[in-house]
C-alpha positions as CSV (number, residue, x, y, z in Angstrom):
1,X,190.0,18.4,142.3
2,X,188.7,18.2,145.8
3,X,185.6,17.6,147.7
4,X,183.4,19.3,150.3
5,X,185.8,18.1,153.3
6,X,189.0,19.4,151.1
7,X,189.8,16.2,150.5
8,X,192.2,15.3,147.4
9,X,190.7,13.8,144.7
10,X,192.9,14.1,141.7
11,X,195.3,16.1,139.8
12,X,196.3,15.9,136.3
13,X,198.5,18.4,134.2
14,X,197.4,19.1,131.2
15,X,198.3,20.3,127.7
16,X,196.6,24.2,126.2
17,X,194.9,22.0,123.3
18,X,192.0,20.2,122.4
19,X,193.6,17.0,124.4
20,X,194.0,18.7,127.6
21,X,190.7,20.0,127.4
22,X,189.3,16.7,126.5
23,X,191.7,15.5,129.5
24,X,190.0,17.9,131.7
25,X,186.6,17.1,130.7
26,X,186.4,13.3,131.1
27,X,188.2,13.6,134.6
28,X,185.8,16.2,135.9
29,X,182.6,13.4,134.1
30,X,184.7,11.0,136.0
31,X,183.9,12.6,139.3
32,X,180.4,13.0,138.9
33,X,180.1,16.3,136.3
34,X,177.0,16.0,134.3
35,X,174.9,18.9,132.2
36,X,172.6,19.5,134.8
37,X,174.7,19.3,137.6
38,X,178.3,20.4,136.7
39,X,180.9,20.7,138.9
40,X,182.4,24.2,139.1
41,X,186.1,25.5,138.3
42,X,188.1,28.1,139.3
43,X,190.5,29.9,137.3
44,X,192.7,32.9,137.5
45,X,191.8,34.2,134.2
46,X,188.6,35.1,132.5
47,X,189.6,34.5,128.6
48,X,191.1,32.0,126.4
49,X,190.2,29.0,124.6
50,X,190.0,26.8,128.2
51,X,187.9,29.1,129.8
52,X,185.1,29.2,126.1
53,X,185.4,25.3,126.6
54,X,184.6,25.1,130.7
55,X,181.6,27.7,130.1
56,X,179.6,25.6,127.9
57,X,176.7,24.7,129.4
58,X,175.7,25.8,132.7
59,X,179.0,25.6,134.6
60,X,180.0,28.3,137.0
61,X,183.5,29.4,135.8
62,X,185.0,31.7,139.2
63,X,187.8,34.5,137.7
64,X,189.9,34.4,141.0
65,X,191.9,37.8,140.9
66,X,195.6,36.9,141.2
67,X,196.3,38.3,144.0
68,X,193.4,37.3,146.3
69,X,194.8,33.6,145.4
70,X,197.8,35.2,146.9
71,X,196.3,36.1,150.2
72,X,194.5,32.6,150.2
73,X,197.9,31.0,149.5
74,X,199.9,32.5,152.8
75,X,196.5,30.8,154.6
76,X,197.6,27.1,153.5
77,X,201.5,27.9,154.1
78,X,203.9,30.6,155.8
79,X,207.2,29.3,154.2
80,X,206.2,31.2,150.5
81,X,206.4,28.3,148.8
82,X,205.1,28.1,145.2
83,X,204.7,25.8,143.1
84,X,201.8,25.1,139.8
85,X,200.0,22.2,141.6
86,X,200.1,24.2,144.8
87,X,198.4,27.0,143.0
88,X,195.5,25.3,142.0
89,X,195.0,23.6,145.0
90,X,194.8,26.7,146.6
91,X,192.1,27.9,143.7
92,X,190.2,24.9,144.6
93,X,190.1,25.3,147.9
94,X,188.9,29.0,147.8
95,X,185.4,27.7,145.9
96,X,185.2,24.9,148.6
97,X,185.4,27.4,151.8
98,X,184.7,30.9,150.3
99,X,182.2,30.1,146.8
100,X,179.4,32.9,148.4
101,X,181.9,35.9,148.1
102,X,183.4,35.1,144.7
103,X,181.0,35.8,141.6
104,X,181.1,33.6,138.4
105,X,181.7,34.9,135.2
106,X,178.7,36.1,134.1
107,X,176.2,34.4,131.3
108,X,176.5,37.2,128.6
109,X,174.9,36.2,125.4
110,X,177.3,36.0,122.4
111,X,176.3,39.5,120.6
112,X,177.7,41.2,124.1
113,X,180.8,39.1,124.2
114,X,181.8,39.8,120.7
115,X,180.8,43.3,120.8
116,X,183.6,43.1,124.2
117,X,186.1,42.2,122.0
118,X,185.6,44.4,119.1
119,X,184.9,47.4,121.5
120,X,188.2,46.6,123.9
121,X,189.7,46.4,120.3
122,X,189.2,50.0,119.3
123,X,189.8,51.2,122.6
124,X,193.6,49.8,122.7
125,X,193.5,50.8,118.6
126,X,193.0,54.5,119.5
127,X,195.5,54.3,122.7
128,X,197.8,52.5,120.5
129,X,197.4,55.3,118.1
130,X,197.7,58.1,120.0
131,X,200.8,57.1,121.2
132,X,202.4,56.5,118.4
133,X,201.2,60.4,117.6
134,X,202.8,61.5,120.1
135,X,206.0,59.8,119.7
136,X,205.9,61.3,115.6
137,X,205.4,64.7,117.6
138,X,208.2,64.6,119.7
139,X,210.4,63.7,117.0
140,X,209.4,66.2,114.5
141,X,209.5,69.0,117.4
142,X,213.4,68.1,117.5
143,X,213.9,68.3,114.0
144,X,210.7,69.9,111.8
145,X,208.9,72.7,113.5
146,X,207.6,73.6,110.4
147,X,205.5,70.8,110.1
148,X,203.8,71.0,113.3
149,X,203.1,74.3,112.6
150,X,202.0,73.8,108.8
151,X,199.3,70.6,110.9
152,X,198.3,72.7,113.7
153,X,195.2,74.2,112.1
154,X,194.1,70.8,111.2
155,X,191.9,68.6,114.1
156,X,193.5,65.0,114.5
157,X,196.5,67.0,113.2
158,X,199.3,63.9,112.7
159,X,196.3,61.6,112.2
160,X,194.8,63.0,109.1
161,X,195.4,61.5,105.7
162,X,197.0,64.9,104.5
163,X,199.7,65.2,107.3
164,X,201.1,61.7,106.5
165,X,201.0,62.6,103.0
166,X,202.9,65.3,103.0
167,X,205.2,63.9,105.3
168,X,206.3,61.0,102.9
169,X,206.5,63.5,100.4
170,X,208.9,65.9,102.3
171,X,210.7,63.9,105.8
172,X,212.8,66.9,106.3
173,X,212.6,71.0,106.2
174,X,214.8,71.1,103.5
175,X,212.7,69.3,101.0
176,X,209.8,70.7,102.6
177,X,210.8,74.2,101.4
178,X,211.4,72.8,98.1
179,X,207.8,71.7,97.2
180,X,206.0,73.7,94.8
181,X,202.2,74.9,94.8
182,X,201.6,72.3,92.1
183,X,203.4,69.4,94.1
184,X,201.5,70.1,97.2
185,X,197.8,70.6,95.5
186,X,198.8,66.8,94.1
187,X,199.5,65.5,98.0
188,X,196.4,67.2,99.2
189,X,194.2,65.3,96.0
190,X,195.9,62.1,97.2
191,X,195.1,62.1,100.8
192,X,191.5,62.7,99.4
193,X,191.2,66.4,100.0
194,X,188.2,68.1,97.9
195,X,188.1,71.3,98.7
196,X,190.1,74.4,99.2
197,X,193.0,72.8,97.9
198,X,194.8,75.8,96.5
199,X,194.5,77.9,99.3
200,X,195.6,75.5,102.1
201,X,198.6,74.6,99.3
202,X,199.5,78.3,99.5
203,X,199.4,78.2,103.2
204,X,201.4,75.1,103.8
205,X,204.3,76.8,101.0
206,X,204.4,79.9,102.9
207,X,204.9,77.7,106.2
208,X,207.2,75.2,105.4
209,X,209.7,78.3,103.6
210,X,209.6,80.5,106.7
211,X,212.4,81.1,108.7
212,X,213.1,77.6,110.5
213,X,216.0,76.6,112.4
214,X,218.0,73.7,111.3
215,X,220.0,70.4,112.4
216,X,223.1,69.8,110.1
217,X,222.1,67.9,106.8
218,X,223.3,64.5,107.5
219,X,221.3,64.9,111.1
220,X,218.3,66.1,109.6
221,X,218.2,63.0,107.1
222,X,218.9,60.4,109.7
223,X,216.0,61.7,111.7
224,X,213.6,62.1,108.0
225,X,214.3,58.2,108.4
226,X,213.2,57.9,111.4
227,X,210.2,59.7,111.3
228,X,209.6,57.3,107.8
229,X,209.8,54.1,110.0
230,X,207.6,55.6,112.8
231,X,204.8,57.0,109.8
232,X,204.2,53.8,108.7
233,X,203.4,52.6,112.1
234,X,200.9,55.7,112.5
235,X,199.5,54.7,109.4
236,X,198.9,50.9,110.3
237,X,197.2,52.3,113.7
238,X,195.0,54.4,112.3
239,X,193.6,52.3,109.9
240,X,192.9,49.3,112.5
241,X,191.5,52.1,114.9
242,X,189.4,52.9,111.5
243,X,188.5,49.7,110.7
244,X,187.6,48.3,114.2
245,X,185.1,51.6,114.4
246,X,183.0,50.3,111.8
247,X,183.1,46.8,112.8
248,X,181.6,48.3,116.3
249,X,179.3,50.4,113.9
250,X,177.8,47.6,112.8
251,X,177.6,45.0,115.3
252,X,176.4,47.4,117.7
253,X,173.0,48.4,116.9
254,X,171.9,44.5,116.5
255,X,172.3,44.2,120.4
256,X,168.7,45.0,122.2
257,X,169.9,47.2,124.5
258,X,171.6,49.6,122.2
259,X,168.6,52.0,122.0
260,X,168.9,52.3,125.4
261,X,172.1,53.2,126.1
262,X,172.2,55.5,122.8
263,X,169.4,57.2,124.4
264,X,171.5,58.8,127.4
265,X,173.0,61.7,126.6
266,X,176.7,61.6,126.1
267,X,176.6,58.4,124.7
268,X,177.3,57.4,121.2
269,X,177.9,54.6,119.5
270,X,181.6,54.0,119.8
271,X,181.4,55.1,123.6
272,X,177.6,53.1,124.5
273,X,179.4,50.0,123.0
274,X,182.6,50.1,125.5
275,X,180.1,50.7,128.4
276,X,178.1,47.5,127.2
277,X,181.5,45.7,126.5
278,X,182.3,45.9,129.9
279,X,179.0,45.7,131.9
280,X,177.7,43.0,129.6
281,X,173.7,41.9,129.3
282,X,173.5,39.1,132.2
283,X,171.0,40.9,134.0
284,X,172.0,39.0,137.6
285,X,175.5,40.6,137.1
286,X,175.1,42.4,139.4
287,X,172.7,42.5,142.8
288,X,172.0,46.2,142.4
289,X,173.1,49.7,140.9
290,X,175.1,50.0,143.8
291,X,177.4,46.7,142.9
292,X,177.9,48.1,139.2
293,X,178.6,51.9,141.1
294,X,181.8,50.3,142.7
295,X,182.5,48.2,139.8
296,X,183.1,51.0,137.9
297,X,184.8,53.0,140.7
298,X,182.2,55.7,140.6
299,X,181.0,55.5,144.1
300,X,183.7,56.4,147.0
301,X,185.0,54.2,149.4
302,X,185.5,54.5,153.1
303,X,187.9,53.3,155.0
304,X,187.6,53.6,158.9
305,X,189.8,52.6,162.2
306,X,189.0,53.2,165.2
307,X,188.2,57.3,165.6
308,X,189.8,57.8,161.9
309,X,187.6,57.7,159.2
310,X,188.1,58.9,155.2
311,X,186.1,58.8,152.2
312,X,188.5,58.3,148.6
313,X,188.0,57.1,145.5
314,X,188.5,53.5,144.8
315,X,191.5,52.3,142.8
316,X,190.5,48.9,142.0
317,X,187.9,48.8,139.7
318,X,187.3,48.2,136.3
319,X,189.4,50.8,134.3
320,X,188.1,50.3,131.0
321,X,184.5,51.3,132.1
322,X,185.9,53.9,134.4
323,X,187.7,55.9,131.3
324,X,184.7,55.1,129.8
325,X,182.6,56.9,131.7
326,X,184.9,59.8,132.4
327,X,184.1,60.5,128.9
328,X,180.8,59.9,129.2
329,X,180.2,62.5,132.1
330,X,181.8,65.1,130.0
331,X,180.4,64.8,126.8
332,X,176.9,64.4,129.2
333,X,177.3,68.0,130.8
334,X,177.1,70.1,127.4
335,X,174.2,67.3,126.1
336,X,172.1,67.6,128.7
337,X,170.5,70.3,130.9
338,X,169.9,68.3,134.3
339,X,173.7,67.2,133.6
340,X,175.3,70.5,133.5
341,X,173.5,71.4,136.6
342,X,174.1,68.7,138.7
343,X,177.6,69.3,138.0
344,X,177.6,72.8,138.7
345,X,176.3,71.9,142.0
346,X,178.9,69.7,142.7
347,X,181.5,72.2,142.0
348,X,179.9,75.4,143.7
349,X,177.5,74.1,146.5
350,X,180.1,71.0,147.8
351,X,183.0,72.9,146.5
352,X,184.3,69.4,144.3
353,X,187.4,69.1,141.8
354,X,186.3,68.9,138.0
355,X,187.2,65.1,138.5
356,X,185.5,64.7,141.2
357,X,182.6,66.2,140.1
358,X,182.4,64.2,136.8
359,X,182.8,60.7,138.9
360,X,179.6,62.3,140.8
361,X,177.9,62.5,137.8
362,X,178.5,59.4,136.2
363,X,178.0,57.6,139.6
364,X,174.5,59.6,139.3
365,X,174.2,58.5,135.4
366,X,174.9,54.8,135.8
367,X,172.5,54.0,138.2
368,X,170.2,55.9,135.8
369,X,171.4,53.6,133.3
370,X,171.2,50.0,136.0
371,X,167.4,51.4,136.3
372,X,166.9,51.6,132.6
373,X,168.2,48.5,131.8
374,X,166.6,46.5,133.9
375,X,163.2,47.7,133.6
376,X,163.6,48.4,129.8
377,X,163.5,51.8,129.5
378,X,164.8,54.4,127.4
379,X,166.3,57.9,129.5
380,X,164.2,60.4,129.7
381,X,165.4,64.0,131.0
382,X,162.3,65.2,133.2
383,X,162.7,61.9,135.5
384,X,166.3,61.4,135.9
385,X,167.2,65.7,136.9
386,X,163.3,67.1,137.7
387,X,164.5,69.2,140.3
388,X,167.8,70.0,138.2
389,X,165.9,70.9,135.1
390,X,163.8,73.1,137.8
391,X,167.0,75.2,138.7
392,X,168.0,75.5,135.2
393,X,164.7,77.0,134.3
């Protein structure tokens, strides 16, 4: 702790349980901190149980990026030394002299938070799923053709209840080959199939006793064990994909701006509650569209010396809301007139990448979005592309 002058006025270590905190607290009500005049922390993290306890109230909690603390470090000492109690001087030290440029962690309500954490959640669910698909892919491409083939026609193909069923029933091509009609109408009923049962059955016996080639028998089982251990954890990531959708199902509509981010085309429910996960509802997040633009790496950056300049895309931003809205921009071209043109434009007229485009549009979209937010309206198509709706007529 330190005053205005930089001054040192104590330092404590403390534990990561209720008596730290309760350490922390009655040193920082020892120097002054009161409810209507708290003093404020920096930290170089933005979750945990510490940070929950510092926010109470109205204290400013400063997220200080790692490696700007690194930059302010080498200001305090060229020798690279390091050390924990150094650190947080140096943290300290960066809210006495530079508090204007850093922003505190913003006052979402509790709704937004949790919707956050269920929405980040899903998100790593699915990537966490998806890899683990691809991983079962690999391996059955070394070993069981036939069953890619036999899932191909089916969307989510590996992810469906009927592929893993079928694969428990038959790891390898041998005893693939060997099920009959009856035994695979019974693994179709059990992953919940209702219809067209005896057809696809047909289908898959005809696949699975093609022509295939083989590894040697005791290969082949090793690698049915294999793909039995990585099932299971395909199974366990789909269902907490699953099961964290509906929990953002259902928390989602309660929040008040959810009708107005479902109203923008493109964006549903699972996809509106990541963008609200990460942009939050503290509506002095951000000073205007154009500070939530480079949060979200949509707008470009330039960077100029001398008689150089260029104009790139930024790389630090806020990756979650980026992916975000790369899927928001495409599923917004085919939902929405003014969208499609706009982005036609992009690609014809200025001669743009499909990327590039897209971040145009969702740069374009999200400052529809700031706009709507703030002034608590829902989109409407005529205002936000009237000359692009024009051109499309």
């Amino acid at each position: 702790m330190v005053d205005d002058s930089g001054w040192l006025l104590a330092k404590r270590h403390i534990t990561d349980d209720a008596v730290g905190y309760k350490i922390l607290l009655d040193l920082l009500a020892e120097y002054g901190d009161t409810a209507e005049n708290p003093i404020p922390v920096a930290i170089e993290t933005s979750r945990g149980l510490l940070v929950a306890v510092l926010r109470t109230g109205k204290r400013q909690v400063f997220a200080i990026n790692p490696m700007a603390a690194a930059r302010y470090r080498d200001r305090h000492s060229v020798s690279r030394k390091k050390s924990d109690p150094g650190d947080a001087l140096v943290l300290a030290n960066v809210l006495r002299t530079d508090m204007h440029a850093h922003r505190p962690l913003p006052q979402d309500s509790d709704l937004a938070r949790a919707l956050a954490v269920l929405a980040r959640a899903q998100q790593d669910a699915t990537w966490n799923r998806q890899q683990i698909s691809n991983q079962l892919r690999s391996l059955l491409r070394e070993y069981y053709p036939s069953a890619l083939a036999a899932f191909e026609p089916w969307k989510n193909g590996l992810c469906r209840r009927e592929a893993q069923e079928l694969l428990r029933a038959a790891p390898t091509p041998a005893r693939a080959s060997r099920l009959t009609l009856r035994q695979l109408q019974a693994a179709l009923k059990r992953a919940g199939r209702q219809r067209g049962i005896e057809a696809e059955a047909e289908r898959l016996r005809d696949v699975f006793r093609a022509d295939w080639a083989h590894q040697p028998p005791l290969v082949e089982d090793a690698l049915g064990k294999q793909m039995l251990a990585l099932l299971v954890q395909l199974e366990a990531a789909c269902a907490a994909a699953d099961n964290l959708s509906e929990a953002v199902e259902e928390a989602f509509p309660q929040h008040s701006d959810a009708e107005i981010i479902l109203s923008f085309p493109g964006l549903g429910i699972q996809l509106g509650a990541r963008v609200l996960a990460e942009i939050g509802d503290d509506r002095n997040r951000f000073a205007d569209a154009r500070g939530l633009k480079a949060y979200a790496g949509a707008s470009p950056i330039t960077r100029a010396s001398g008689k150089k300049s260029s104009i790139t895309r930024r790389w630090v931003k806020n990756d979650r809301l980026n992916h975000a809205g790369y899927l928001w921009a495409f599923s917004a071209i085919t939902a929405s007139p003014g969208a499609k043109t706009h982005y036609r434009r992009r690609r014809d007229e200025h001669g743009d990448w499909h990327a590039a485009a897209q971040r145009n549009l969702f740069n374009r979209m999200l400052g529809q979005l700031y706009h709507c937010l703030q002034h608590r309206k829902p989109f409407d198509e005529h205002t936000a592309f009237p000359v692009d709706l024009a051109a499309a007529a």
